[in-house]
DOTOR-892895 format. One line per field, with one value per residue (C-alpha): residue number from 0; residue in three letters; x, z negated, y negated. Coordinates in pm, 1 decimal, decimal comma, always signed. Example, Ala and Ser with C-alpha at 12.3 -4.5 7.8 and 13.67 -1.06 7.14 Angstrom:
seq <- [0 | 1]
type <- [ALA | SER]
px <- [+1230,0 | +1367,0]
pz <- [-780,0 | -714,0]
py <- [+450,0 | +106,0]
//
This chain:
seq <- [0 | 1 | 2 | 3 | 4 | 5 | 6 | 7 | 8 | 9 | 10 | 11 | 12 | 13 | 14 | 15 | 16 | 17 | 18 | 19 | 20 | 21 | 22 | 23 | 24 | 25 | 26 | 27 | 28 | 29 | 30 | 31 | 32 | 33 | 34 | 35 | 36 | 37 | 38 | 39 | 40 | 41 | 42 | 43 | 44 | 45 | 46 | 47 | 48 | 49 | 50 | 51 | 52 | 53 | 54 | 55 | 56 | 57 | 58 | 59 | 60 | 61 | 62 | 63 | 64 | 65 | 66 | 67 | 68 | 69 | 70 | 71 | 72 | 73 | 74 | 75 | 76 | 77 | 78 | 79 | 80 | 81 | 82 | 83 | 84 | 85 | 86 | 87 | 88 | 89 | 90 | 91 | 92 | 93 | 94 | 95 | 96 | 97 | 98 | 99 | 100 | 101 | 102 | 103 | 104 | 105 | 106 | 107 | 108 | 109 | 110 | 111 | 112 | 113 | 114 | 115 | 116 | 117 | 118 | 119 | 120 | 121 | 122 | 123 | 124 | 125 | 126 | 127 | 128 | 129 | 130 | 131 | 132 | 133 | 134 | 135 | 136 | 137 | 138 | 139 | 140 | 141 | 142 | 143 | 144 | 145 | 146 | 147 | 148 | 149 | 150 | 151 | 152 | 153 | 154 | 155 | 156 | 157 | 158 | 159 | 160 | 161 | 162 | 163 | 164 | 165 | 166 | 167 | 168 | 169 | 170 | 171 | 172 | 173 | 174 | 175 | 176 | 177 | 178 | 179 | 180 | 181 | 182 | 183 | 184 | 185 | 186 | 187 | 188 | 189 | 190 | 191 | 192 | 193 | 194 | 195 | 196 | 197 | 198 | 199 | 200 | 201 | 202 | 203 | 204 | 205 | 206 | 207 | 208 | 209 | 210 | 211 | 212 | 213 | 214 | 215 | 216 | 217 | 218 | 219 | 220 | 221 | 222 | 223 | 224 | 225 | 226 | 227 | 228 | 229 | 230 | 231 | 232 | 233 | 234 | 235 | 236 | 237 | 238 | 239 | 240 | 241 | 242 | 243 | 244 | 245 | 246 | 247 | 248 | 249 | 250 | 251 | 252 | 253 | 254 | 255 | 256 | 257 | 258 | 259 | 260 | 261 | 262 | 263 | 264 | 265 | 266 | 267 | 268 | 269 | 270 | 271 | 272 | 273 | 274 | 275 | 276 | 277 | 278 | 279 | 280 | 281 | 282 | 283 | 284 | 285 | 286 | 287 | 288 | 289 | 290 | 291 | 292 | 293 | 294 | 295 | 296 | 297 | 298 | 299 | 300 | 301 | 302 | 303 | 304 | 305 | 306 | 307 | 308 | 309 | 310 | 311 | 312 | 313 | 314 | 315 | 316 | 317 | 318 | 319 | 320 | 321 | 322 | 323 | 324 | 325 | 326 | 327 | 328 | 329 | 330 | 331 | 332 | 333 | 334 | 335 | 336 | 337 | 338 | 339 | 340 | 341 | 342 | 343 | 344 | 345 | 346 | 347 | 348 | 349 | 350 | 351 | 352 | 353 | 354 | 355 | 356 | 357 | 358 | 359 | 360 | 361 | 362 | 363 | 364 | 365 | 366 | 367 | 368 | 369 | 370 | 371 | 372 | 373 | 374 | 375 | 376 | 377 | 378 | 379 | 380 | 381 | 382 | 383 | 384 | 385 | 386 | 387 | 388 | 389 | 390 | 391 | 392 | 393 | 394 | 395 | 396]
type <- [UNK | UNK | UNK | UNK | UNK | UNK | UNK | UNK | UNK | UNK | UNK | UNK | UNK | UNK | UNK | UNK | UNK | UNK | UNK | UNK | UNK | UNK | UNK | UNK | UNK | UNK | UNK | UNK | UNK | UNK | UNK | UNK | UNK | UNK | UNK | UNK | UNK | UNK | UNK | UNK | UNK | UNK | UNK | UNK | UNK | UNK | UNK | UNK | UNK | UNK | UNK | UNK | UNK | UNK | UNK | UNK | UNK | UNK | UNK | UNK | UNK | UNK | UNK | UNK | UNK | UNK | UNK | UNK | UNK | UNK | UNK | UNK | UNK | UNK | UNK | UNK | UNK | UNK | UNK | UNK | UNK | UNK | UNK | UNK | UNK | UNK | UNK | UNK | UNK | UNK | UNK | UNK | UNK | UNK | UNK | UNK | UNK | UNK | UNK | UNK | UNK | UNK | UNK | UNK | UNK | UNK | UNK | UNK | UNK | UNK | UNK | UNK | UNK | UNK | UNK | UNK | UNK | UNK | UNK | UNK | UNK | UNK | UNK | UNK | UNK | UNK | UNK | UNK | UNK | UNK | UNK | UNK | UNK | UNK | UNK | UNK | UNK | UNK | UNK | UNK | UNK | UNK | UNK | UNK | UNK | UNK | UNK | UNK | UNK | UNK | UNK | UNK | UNK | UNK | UNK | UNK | UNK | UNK | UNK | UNK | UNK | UNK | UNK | UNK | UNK | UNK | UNK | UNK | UNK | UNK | UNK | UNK | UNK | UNK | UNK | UNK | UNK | UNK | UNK | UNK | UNK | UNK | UNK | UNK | UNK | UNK | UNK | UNK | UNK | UNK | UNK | UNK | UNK | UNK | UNK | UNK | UNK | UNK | UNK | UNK | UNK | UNK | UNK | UNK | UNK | UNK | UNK | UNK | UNK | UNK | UNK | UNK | UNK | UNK | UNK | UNK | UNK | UNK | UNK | UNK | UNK | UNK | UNK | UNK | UNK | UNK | UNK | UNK | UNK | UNK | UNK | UNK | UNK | UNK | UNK | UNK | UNK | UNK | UNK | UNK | UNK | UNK | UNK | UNK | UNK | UNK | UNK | UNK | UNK | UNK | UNK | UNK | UNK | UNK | UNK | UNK | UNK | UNK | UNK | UNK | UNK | UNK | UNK | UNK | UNK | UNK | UNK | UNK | UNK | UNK | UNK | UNK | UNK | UNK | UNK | UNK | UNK | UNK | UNK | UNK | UNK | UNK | UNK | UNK | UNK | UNK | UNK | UNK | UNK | UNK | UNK | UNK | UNK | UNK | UNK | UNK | UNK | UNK | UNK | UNK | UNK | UNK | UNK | UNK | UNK | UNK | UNK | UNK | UNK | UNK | UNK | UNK | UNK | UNK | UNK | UNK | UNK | UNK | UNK | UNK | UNK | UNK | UNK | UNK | UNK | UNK | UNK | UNK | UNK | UNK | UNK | UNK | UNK | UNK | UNK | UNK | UNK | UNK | UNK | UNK | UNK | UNK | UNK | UNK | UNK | UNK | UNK | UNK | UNK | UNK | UNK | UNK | UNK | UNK | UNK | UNK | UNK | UNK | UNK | UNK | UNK | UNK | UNK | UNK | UNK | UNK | UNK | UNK | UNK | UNK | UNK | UNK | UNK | UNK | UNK | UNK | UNK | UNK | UNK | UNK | UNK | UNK | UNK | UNK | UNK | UNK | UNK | UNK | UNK | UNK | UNK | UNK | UNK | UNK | UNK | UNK | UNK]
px <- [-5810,0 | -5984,2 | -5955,5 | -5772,2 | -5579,8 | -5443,4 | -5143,1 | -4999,2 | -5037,8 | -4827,2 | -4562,5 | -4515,8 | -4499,8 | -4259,4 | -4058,7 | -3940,8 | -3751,6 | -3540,6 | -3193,2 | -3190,2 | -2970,5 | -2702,3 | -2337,2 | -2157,5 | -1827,2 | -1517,9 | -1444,3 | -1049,7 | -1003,0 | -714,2 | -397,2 | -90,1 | +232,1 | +421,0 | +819,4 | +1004,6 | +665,9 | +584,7 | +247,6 | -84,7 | -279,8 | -83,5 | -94,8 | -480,3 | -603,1 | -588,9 | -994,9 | -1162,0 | -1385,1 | -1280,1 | -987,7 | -679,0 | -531,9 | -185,3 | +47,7 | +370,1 | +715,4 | +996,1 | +1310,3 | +1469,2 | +1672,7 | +1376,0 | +1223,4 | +974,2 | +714,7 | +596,9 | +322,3 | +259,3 | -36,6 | +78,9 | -170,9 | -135,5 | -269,8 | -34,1 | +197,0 | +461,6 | +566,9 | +946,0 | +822,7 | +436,8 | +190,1 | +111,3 | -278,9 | -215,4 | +77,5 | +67,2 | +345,9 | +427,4 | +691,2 | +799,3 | +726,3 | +1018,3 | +1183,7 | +1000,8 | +1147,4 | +867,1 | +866,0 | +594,1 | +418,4 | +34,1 | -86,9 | -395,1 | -422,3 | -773,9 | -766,2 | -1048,2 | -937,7 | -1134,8 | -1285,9 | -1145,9 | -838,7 | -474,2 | -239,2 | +136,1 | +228,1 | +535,6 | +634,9 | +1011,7 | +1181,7 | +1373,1 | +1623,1 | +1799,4 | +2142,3 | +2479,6 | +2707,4 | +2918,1 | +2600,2 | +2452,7 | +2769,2 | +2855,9 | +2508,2 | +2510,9 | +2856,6 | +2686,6 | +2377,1 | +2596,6 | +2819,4 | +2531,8 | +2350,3 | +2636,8 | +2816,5 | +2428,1 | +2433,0 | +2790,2 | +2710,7 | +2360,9 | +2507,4 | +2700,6 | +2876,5 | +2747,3 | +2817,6 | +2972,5 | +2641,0 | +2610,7 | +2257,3 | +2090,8 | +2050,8 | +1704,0 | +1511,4 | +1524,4 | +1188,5 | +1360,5 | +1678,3 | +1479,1 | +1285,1 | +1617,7 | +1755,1 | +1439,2 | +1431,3 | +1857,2 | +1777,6 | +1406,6 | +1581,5 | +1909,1 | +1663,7 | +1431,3 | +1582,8 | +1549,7 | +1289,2 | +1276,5 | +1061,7 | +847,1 | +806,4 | +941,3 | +945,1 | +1126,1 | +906,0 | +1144,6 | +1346,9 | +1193,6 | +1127,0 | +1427,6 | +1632,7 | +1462,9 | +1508,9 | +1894,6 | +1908,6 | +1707,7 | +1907,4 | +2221,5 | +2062,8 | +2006,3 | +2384,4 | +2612,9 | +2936,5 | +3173,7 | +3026,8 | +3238,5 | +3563,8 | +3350,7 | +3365,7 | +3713,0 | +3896,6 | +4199,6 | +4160,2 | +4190,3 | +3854,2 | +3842,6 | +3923,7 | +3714,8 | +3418,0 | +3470,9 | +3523,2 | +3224,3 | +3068,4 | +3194,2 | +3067,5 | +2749,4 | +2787,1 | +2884,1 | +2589,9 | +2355,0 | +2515,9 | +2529,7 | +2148,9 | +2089,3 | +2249,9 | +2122,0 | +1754,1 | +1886,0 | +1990,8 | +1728,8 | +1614,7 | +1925,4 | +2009,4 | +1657,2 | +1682,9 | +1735,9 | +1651,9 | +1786,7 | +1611,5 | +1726,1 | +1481,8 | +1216,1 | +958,2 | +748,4 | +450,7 | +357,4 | +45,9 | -103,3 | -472,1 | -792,2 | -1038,6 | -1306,4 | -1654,6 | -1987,1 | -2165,5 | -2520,7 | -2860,3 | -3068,5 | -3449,3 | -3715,0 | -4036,0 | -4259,3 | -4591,4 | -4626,5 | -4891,1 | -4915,8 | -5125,0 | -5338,1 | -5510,6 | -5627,7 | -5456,6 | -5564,4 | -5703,2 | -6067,4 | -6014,1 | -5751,4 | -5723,0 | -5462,6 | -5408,7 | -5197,7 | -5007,8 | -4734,1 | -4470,2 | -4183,1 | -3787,5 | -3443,1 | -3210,2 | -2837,2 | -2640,6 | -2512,0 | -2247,2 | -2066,9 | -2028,5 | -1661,8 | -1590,1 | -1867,8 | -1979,6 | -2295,1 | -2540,7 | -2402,3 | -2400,7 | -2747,4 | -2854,6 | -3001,2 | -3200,7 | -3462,3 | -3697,0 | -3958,8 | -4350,9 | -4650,2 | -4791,7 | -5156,9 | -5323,0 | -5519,2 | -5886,1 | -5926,6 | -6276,8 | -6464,4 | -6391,6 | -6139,6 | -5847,5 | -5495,3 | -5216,7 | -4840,8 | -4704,6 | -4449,1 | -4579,0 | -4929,6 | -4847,8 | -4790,3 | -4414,1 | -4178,7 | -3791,3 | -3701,4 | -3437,6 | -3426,6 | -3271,1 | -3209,7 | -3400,0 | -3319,2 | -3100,9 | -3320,1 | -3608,1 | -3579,2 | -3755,6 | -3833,6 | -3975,8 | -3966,8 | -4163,7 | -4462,6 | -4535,3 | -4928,9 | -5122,4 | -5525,2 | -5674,3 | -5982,9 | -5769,5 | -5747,0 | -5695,1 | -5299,0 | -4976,6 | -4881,9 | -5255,3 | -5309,8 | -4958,1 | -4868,3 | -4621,0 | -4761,7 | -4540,1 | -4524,6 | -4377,4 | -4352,3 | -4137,8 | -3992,8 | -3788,7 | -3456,8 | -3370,0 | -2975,7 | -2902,8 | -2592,6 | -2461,3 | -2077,5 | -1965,9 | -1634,4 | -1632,8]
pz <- [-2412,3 | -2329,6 | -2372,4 | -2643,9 | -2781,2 | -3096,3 | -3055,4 | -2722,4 | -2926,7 | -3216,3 | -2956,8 | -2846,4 | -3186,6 | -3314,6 | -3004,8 | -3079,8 | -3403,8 | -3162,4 | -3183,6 | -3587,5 | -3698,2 | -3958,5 | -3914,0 | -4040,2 | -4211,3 | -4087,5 | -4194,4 | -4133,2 | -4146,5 | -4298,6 | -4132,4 | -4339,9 | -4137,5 | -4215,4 | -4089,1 | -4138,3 | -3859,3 | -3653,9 | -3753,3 | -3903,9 | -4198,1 | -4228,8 | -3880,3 | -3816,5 | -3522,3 | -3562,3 | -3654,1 | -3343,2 | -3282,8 | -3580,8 | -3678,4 | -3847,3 | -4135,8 | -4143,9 | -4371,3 | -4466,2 | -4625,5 | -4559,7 | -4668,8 | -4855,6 | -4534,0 | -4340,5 | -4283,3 | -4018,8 | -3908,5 | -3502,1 | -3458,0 | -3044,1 | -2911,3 | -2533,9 | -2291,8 | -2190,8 | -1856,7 | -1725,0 | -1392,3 | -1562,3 | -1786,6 | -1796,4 | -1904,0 | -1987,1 | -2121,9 | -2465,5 | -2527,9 | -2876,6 | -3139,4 | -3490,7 | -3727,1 | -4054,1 | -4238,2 | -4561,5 | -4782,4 | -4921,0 | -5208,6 | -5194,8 | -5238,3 | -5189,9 | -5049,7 | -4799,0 | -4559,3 | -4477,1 | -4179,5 | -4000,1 | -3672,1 | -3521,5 | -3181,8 | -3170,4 | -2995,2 | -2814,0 | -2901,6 | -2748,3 | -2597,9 | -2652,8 | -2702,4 | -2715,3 | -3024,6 | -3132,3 | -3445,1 | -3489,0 | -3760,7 | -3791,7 | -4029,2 | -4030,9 | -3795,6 | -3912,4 | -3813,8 | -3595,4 | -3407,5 | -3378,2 | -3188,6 | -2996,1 | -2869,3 | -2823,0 | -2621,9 | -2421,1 | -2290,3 | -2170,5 | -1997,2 | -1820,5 | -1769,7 | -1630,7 | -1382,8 | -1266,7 | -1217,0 | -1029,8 | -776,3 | -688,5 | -520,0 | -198,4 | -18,2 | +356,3 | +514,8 | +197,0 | +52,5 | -267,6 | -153,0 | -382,7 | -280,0 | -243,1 | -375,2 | -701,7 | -794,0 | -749,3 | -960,8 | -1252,0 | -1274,8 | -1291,6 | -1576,6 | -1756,3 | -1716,1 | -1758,3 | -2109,7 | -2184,1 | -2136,1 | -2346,1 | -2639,6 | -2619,9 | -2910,5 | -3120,6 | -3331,9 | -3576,8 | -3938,9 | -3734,7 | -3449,7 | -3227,0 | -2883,4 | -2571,6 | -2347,7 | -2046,6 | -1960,6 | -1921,9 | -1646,9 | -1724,9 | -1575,4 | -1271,4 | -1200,7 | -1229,1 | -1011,6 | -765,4 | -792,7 | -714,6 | -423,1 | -253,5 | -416,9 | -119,4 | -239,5 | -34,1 | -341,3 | -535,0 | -342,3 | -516,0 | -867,1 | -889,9 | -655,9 | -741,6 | -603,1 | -261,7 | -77,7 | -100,1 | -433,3 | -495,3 | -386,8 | -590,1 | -879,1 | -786,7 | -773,5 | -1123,0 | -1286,7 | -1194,4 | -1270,0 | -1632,3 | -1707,0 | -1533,3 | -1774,2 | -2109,2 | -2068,2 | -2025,1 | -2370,1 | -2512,7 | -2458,5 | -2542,7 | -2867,2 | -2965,5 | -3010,8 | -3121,9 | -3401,5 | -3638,2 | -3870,5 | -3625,3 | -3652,8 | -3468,6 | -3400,6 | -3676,3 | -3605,5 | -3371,7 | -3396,9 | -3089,6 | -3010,1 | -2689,1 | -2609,4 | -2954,3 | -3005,3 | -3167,1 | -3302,8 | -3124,3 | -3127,4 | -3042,4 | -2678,0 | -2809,8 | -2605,8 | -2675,8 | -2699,2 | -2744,0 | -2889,6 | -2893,8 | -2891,3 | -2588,1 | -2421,5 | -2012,0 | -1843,4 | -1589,3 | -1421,4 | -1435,5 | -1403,2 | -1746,5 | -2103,9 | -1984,4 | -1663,9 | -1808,6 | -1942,8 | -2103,5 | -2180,2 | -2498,9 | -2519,6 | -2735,5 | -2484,4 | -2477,8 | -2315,4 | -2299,2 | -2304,4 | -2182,5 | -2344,9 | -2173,4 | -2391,9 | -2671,6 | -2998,8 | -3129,0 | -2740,8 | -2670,5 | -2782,7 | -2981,2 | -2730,5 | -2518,8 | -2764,4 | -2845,9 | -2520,6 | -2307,7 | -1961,4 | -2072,2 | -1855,8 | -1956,8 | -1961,8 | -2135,3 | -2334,4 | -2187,2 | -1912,0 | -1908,5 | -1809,9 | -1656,9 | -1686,4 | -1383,4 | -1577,7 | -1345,9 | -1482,0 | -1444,2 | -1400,6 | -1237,3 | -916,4 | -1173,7 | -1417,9 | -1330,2 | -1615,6 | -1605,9 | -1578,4 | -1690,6 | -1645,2 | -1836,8 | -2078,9 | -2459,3 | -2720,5 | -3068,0 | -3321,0 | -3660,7 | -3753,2 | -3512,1 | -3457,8 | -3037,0 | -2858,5 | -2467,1 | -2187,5 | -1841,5 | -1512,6 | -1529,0 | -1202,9 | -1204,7 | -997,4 | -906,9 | -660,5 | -662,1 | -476,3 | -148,1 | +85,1 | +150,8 | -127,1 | -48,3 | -252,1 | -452,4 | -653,5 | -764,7 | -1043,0 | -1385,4 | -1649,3 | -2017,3 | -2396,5 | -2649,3 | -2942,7 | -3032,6 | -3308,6 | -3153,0 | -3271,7 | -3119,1 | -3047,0 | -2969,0 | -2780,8 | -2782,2 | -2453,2 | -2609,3 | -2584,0]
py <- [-943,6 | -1279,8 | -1628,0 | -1823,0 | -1500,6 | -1609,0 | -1382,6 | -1588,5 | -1890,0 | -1760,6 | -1633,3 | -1960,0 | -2147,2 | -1902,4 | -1910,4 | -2273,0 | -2141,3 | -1871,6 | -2056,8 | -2134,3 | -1923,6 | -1878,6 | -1825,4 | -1555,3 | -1579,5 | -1480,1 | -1139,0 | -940,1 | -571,5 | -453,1 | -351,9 | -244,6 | -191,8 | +107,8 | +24,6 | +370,8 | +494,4 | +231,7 | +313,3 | +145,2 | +231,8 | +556,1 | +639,2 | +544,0 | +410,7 | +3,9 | -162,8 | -271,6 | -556,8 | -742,6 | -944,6 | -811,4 | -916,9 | -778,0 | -716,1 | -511,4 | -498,1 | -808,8 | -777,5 | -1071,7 | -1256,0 | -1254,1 | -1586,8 | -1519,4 | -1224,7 | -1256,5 | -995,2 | -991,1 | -808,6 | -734,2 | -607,3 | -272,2 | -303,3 | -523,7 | -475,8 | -661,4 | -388,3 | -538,6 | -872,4 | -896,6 | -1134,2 | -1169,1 | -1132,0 | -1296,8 | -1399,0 | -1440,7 | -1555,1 | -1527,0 | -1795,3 | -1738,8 | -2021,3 | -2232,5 | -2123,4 | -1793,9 | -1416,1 | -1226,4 | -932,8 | -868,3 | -1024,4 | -1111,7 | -1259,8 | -1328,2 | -1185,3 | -1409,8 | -1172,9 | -921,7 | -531,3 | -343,1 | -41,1 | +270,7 | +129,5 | +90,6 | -193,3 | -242,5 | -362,4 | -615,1 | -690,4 | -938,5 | -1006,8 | -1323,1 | -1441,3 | -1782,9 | -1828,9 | -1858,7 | -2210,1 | -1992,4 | -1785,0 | -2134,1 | -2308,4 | -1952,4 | -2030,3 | -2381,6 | -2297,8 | -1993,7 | -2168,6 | -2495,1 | -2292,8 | -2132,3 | -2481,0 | -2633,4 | -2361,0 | -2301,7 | -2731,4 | -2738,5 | -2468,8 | -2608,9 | -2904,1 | -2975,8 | -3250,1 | -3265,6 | -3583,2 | -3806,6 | -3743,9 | -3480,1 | -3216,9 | -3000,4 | -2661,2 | -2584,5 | -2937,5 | -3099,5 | -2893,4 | -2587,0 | -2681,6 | -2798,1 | -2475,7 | -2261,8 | -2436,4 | -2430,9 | -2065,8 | -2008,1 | -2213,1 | -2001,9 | -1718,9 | -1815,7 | -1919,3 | -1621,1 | -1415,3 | -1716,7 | -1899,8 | -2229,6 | -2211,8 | -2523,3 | -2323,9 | -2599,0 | -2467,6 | -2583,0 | -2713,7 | -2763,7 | -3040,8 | -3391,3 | -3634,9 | -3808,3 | -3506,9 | -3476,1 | -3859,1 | -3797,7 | -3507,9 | -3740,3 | -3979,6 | -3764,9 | -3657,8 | -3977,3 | -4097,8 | -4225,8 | -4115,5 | -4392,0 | -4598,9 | -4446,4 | -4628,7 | -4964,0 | -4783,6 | -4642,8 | -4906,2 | -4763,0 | -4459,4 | -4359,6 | -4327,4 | -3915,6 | -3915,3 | -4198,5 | -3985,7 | -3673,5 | -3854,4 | -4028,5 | -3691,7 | -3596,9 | -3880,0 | -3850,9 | -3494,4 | -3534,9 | -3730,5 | -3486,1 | -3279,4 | -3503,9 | -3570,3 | -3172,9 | -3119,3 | -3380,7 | -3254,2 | -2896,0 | -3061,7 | -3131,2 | -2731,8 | -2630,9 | -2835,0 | -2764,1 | -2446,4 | -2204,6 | -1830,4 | -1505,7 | -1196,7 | -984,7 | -633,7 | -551,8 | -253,1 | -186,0 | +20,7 | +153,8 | +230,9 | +218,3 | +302,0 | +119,0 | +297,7 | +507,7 | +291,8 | +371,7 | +402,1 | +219,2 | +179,8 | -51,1 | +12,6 | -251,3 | -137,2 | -474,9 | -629,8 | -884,8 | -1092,1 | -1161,7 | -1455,5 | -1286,7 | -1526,5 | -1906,8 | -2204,8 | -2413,4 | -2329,7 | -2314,1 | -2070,1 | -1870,5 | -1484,0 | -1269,2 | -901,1 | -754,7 | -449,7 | -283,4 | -242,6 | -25,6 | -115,5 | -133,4 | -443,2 | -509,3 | -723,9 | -1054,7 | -1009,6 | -810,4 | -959,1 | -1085,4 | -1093,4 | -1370,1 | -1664,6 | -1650,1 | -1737,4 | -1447,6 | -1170,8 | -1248,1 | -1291,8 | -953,0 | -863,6 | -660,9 | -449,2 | -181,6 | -122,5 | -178,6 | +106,1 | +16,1 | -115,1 | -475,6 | -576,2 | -896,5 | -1080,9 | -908,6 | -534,5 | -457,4 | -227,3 | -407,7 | -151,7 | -199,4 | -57,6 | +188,3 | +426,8 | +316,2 | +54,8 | -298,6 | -347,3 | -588,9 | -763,7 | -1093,1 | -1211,6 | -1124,0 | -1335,0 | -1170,3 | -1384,8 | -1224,5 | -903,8 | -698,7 | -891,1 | -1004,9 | -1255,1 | -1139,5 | -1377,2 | -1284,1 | -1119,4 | -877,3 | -695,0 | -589,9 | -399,7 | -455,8 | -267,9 | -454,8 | -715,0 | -598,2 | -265,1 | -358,3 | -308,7 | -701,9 | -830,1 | -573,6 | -580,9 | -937,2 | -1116,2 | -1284,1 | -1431,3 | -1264,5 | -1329,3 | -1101,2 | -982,8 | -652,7 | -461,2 | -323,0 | +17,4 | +110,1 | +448,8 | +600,5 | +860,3 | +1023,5 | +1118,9 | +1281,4 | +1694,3]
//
């Protein structure tokens, strides 16, 4: 456990080759809706830690599938946030009757999700125009009462900021039961309708004696007033149009799952059983000595596969012990401060299937240094690899 240890020098060749490694495909589990039970897979817990393909009867008017993964957690129970959608739109022409669609969102094992699942067939003329009526009615008697006269000048009630946020939300909420096959979404109303409400609240209605001459100068200014507000209101429907006249479709059926479990997985631990080489002492090739030991560890993960990025999930701190004890050149036996073995903590990366690649801190102990803790215990840098072996443990009764 000398000089020039051939084993250090074939730890650090084949440490260069750590981050070649191949991808893996995407795989989905299978996930068949049952309608009559609201239910999975015949009332099975849904697959965890892999993506879903789902799939499951559609009856002949239905034109689009929306599958919503809601989190469970959440404080907004009356209106949370979707973890994940995924639609389904029948192709042209098609009859089929079922559905499949890829659901690219990975659960977590052990937990439970509220489910959503829509169904969406195409409007009628008269829905369309009852709702095309219904939302500019809303728009516009929301518009009317969020402006005042104070001083020949038309206000709005709480800032332009504030009024454009209200209608987005009055037409959000009007359009929420519907869809379109291009999954055209409003996006809120443009720039163009803030500069008009702007400029109705900087108008200076005594221009409006200029405009309608004819009138005297109090009618003058409401009508004025109106025209301004009638094209505040032509360039709202306009934009609102614009959703409402594609191929619109209605919420026909919704199923909903509350609370709805993923399947139990695994508590694992880690252990590292490894061969591993630490630089003692010296400073270059010609003053320098090593010891080797099979050493023995745990790791924990920097990150869980399917909910990481690769890097992550293959990444570890690892910490553990070697097996023996090293010699340095003077004969002197090389222990650690815990265990009475040499002791190590560094970071692992997973080479192969379970092949991992540790670097890190050893913490040795040499009595022959000194009387006092502070020389005799002291901190040399190490490499090794080791097979992983994962064991698990179930914590259920």
């Amino acid at each position: 456990m000398q000089r020039n240890i051939p084993f250090l020098s074939t730890l650090i060749i084949f440490s260069l080759f750590i981050f070649s490694n191949n991808n893996a495909k995407a795989q989905y589990a299978t996930a068949v809706f049952e309608y009559e039970k609201s239910s999975f897979n015949n009332s099975q817990n849904l697959p965890a830690e892999e993506n879903l393909m789902v799939s499951g009867a559609a009856n002949p008017e239905t034109v689009l599938v929306e599958i919503t993964i809601l989190d469970d957690k959440s404080n907004r129970k009356d209106d949370p946030k979707p973890l994940f959608v995924a639609n389904w739109v029948r192709p042209a022409y098609s009859s089929i009757g079922t559905f499949t669609v890829p659901v690219n969102y990975k659960l977590r094992g052990s937990s439970e999700y509220d489910l959503q699942v829509d169904y969406y067939r195409r409007i009628t003329d008269m829905e369309r125009e009852n709702l095309r009526q219904d939302l500019y009615n809303n728009l516009f008697a929301y518009t009317e009462q969020s402006f005042t006269v104070e001083r020949k000048r038309a206000k709005v009630i709480g800032g332009t900021a504030q009024l454009v946020r209200n209608l987005n939300e009055i037409a959000r909420k009007g359009l929420s039961l519907y869809r379109n096959r291009s999954q055209l979404q409003f996006e809120g109303f443009s720039d163009l309708v803030v500069s008009k409400i702007d400029q109705i609240n900087k108008a200076n209605l005594k221009k409006g004696k200029f405009i309608f001459s004819k009138e005297k100068n109090k009618d003058a200014r409401s009508e004025y007033r109106v025209k301004l507000m009638t094209e505040l209101k032509q360039l709202l429907a306009s934009e609102l149009g614009q959703v409402l006249n594609v191929d619109l479709l209605v919420l026909q059926d919704r199923k909903f799952m509350d609370d709805y479990p993923t399947e139990k997985t695994r508590t694992e631990i880690p252990l590292n059983v490894g061969y591993g080489g630490v630089h003692l002492k010296g400073t270059n090739s010609e003053n320098s000595s090593f010891g080797t030991s099979p050493y023995f560890g745990l790791s924990l993960p920097l990150g869980k596969k399917g909910f990481a990025g690769e890097f992550w999930s293959r990444s570890s701190i690892s910490a553990g012990f070697f097996l023996n004890n090293f010699e340095d050149d003077n004969g002197n036996d090389v222990t650690g401060p815990i265990f009475k073995r040499p002791t190590y903590i560094g970071l692992g990366y997973r080479v192969f299937r379970f092949i991992r690649f540790n670097a890190g801190a050893t913490f040795l102990e040499d009595k022959s240094q000194g009387t006092s803790l502070a020389d005799q215990v002291y901190v040399r840098p190490f490499v090794g690899f080791s097979a992983e072996f994962r064991f698990w443990i179930d914590l259920e009764k």
